[in-house]
C-alpha positions, 0 to 999 in steps of 0.5 A, spaced: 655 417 826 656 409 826 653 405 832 659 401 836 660 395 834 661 389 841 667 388 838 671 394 836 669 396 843 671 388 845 677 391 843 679 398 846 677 395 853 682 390 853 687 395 851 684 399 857 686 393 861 693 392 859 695 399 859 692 400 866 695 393 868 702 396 866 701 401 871 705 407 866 700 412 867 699 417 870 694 417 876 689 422 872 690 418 866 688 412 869 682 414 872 680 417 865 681 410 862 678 408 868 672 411 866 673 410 859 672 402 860 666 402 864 663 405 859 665 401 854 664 395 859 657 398 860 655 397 852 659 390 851 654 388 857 647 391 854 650 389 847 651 381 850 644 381 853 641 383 847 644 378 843 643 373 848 635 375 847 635 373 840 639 366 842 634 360 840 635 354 842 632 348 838 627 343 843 623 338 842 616 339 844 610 334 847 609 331 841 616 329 840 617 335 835 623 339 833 621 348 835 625 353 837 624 356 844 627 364 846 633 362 849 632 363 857 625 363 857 624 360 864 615 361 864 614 358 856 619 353 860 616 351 864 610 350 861 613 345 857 616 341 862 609 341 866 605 338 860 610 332 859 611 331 867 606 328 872 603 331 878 608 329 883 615 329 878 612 338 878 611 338 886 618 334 886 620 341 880 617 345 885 620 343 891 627 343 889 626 350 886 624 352 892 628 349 897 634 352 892 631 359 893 631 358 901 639 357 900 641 364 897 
């Protein structure tokens, strides 16, 4: 059997969505589209997580360089910024961080 593809999955959940939207089902019949389209929803999400691991984005490095970094890599990010900040620009980083932290 073929693995799902995000879009045909896209798809049928959003058929679920507008069939459940319209009400005309029965209860048991809402419930198993219901049940249908969290498990849909569930590899829509595993699926996008994947993909978002294999995003890149094109950064310029200490050397005023073009190279690509992973997408969403906040330590290698971090690193980054620490080579080309000064000492108390990082502190002022890391305070803002945690105070951000401290709030939610």
């Amino acid at each position: 059997m073929a693995e799902p593809k995000f879009e045909n999955d896209l798809e049928k959940l959003e058929r679920i969505v507008e069939a459940l939207e319209e009400g005309g089902l029965s209860l048991d019949e809402s419930l198993r589209q219901f049940e249908q389209g969290i498990k849909l929803a569930k590899r829509c999400e595993k699926a996008l997580a994947q993909a978002e691991k294999k995003v890149e984005m094109l950064t310029k490095n200490a050397e005023g360089e073009y190279e690509t970094q992973p997408f969403g890599d906040e330590e290698d990010d971090t690193k980054t910024r620490n080579k080309n900040n000064p000492p108390a620009e990082r502190q002022s980083e890391q305070n803002n961080a945690e105070d951000q932290e401290l709030l939610f």
